[in-house]
C-alpha positions as a Markdown table, in Angstrom:
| # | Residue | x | y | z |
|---|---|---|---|---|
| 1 | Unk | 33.3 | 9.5 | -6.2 |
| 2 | Unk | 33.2 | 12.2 | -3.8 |
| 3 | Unk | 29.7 | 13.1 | -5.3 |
| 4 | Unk | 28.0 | 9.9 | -4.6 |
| 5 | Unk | 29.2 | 11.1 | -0.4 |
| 6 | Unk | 28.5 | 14.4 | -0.8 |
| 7 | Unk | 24.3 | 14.1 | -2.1 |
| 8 | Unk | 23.4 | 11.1 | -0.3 |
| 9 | Unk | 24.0 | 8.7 | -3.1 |
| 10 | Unk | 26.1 | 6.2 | -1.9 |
| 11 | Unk | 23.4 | 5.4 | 1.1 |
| 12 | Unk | 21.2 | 5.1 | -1.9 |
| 13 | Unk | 22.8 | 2.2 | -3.5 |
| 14 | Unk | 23.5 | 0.8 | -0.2 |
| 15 | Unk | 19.3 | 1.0 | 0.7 |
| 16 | Unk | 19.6 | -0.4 | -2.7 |
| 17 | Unk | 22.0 | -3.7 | -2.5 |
| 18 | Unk | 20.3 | -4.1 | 1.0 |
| 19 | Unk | 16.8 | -4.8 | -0.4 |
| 20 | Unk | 17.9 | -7.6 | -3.0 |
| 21 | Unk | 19.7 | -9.0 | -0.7 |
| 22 | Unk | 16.4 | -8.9 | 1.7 |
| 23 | Unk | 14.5 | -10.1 | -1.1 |
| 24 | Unk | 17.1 | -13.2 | -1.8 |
| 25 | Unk | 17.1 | -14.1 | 1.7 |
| 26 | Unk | 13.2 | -14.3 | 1.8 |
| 27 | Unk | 13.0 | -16.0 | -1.5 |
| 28 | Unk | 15.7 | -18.4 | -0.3 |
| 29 | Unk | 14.0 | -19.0 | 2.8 |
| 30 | Unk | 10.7 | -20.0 | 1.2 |
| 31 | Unk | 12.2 | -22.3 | -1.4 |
| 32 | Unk | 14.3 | -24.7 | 1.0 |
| 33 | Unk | 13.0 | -23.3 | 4.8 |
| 34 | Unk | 16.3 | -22.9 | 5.6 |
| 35 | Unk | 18.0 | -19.9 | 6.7 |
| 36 | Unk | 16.7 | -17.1 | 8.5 |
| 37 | Unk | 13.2 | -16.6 | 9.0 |
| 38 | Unk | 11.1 | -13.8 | 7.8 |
| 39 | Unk | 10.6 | -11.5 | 10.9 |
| 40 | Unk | 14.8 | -11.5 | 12.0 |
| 41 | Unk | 15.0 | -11.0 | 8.1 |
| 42 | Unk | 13.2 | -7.5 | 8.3 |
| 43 | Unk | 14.1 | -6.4 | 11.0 |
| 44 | Unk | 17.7 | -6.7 | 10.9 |
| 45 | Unk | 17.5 | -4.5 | 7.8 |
| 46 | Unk | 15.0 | -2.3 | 9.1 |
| 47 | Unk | 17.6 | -1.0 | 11.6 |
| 48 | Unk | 20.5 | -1.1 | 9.5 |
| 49 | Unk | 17.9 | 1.0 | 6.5 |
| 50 | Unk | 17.0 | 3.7 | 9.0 |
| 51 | Unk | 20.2 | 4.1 | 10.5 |
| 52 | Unk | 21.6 | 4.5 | 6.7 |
| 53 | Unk | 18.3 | 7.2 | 6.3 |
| 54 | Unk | 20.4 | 8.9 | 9.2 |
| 55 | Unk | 23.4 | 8.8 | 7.8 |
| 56 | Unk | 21.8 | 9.9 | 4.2 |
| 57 | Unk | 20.2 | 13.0 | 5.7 |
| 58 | Unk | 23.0 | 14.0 | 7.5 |
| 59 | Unk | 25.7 | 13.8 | 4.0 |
| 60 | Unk | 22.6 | 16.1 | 2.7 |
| 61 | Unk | 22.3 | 18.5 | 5.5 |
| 62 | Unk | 19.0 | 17.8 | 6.5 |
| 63 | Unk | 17.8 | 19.6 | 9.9 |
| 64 | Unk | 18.9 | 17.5 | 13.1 |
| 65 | Unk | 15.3 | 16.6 | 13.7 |
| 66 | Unk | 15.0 | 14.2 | 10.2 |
| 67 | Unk | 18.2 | 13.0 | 11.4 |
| 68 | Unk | 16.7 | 12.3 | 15.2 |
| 69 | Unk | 14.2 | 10.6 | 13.3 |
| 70 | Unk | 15.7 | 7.8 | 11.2 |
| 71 | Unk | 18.3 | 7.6 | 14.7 |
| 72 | Unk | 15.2 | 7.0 | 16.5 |
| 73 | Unk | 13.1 | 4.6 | 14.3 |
| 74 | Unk | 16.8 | 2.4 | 13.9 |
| 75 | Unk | 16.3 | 2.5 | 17.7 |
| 76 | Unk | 13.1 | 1.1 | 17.8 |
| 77 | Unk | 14.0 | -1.9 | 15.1 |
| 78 | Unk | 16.8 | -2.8 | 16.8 |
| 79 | Unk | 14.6 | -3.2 | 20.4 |
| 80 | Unk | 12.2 | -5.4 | 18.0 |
| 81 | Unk | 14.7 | -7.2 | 16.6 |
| 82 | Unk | 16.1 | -7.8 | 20.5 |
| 83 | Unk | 13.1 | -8.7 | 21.5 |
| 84 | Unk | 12.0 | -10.9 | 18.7 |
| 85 | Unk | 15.2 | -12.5 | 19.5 |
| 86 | Unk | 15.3 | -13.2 | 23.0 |
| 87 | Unk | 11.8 | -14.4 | 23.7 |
């Protein structure tokens, strides 16, 4: 277990679970037009993903500015997902 922690794996199958469940919302959404739409859809779990890429690249060791990176692209997803929200 402390494998999957150590290499980056567990943020794998996390990315992972995240994207069917992405997937299942959108389907479910276009079936019945209920629940979320599709734009809050993504980009809720764009910022999540890329704050996970973070997370993933710094278990691996990656340099501080791949990790800067994925902190900074979560930063932008979550202002999108703000703004899509409040206008």
């Amino acid at each position: 277990m402390s494998e999957l922690f150590a290499n980056g794996r567990i943020v794998d199958f996390i990315l992972l679970a995240m994207l069917l469940e992405g997937a299942l919302l959108l389907w479910w959404h276009r079936r019945t037009g209920r629940g979320l739409p599709a734009d809050v859809i993504v980009t809720t779990l764009l910022a999540g993903g890329f704050l996970l890429l973070a997370l993933r690249a710094a278990l691996t060791g990656a340099d501080w500015p791949w990790i800067s990176l994925w902190l900074s692209a979560g930063l932008l997803a979550h202002l999108a997902d703000l703004w899509r929200r409040l206008r």
